[in-house]
C-alpha positions in Angstrom: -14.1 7.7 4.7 -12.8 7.9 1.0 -15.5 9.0 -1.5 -13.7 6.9 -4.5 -11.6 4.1 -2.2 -8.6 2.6 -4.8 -8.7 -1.1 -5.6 -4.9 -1.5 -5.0 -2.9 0.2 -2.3 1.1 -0.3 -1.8 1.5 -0.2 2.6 4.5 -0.5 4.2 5.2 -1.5 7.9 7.9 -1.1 10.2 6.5 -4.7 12.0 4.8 -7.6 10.3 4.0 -10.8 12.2 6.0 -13.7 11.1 2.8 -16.1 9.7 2.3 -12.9 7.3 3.2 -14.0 3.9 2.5 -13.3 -0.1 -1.4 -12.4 -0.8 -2.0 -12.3 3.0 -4.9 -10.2 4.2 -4.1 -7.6 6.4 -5.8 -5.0 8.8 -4.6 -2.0 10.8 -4.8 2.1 10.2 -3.3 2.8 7.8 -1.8 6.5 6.5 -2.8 6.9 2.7 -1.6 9.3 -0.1 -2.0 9.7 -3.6 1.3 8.9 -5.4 3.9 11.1 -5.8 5.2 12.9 -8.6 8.5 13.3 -9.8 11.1 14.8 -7.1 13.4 16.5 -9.3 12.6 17.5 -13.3 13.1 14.6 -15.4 13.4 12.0 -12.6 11.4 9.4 -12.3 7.9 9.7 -11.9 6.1 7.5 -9.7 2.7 8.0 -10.2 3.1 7.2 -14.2 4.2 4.1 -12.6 1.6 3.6 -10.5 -1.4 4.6 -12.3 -0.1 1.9 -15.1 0.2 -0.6 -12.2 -3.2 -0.2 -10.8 -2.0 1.3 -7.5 -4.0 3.8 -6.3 -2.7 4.8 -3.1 0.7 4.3 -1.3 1.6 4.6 2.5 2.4 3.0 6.1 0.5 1.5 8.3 0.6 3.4 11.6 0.7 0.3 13.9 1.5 -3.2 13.5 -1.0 -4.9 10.9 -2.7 -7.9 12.2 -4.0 -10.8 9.9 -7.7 -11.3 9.3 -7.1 -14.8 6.7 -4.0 -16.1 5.2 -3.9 -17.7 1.8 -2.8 -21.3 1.8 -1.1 -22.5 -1.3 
């Protein structure tokens, strides 16, 4: 259980059903971590980039995500 959950979270996944599209809602467990800093000195820095985005949280999900409602256009 996170004490302060983010409001946006960037997931990736190996898997993802075929119906899944843009602004989908998905499930699954996922594996979250803070973002990352830069890898080298002066690199880029991806949680700069993040924080400005509004992403609090990146990572994989550690099975296949299922859908709980898809958003018709």
């Amino acid at each position: 259980t996170l004490r302060y959950a983010p409001e946006r979270v960037r997931v990736s996944a190996r898997k993802i059903p075929a119906e899944m599209t843009a602004g989908s809602v998905a499930t699954g467990y996922v594996r979250l971590l803070p973002p990352t800093g830069p890898v080298r000195p002066d690199s880029f820095d991806f949680s700069f980039d993040s924080y400005f985005a509004g992403i609090g949280a990146s990572g994989f999900f550690l099975g296949s995500p299922k859908i709980v409602v898809s958003e018709v256009a």
